[in-house]
C-alpha positions, 0 to 999 in steps of 0.5 A: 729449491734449486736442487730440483728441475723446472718439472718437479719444482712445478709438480711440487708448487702444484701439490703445495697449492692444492693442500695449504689454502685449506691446511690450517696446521703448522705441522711441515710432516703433514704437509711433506706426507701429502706431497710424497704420497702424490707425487711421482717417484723422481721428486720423492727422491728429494725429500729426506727419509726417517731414521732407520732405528728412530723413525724420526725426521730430518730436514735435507737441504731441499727441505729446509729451502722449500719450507723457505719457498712456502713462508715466502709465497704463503705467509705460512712458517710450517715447523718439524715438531721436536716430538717428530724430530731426530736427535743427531748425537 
């Protein structure tokens, strides 16, 4: 999560801590959707966006950091799912 500011790292831990304790999933987009829905337009720059002919995810640098931050603090591996994944041929 370094590629973020103090600001935004808070919002986003904020958000995190908000949805995990009663998210029983492992599902990483679900958890992504509900901090980008919440959070202002600066910190959703930092997440990756769908493939423009797929429409499926990748994971960016922050991401991949931040599902890091989240086992590390919440003892919760959250996954992106093949079904959810894009193929980089």
């Amino acid at each position: 999560m370094n590629e973020c500011t103090k600001e935004q790292k808070s919002e986003i831990l904020e958000l995190l801590s908000e949805i995990l304790p009663l998210y029983d999933g492992d599902d990483w987009i679900k958890v992504k959707k509900y901090v980008v829905r919440y959070s202002k337009s600066n910190t959703r720059k930092l997440f990756s966006t769908r493939h423009v002919k797929t429409k499926k995810h990748t994971l960016n640098n922050f991401e991949k950091s931040l599902l890091l931050a989240i086992e590390d603090i919440y003892k919760k591996k959250l996954i992106l799912y093949k079904k959810d994944k894009h193929n980089c041929e």
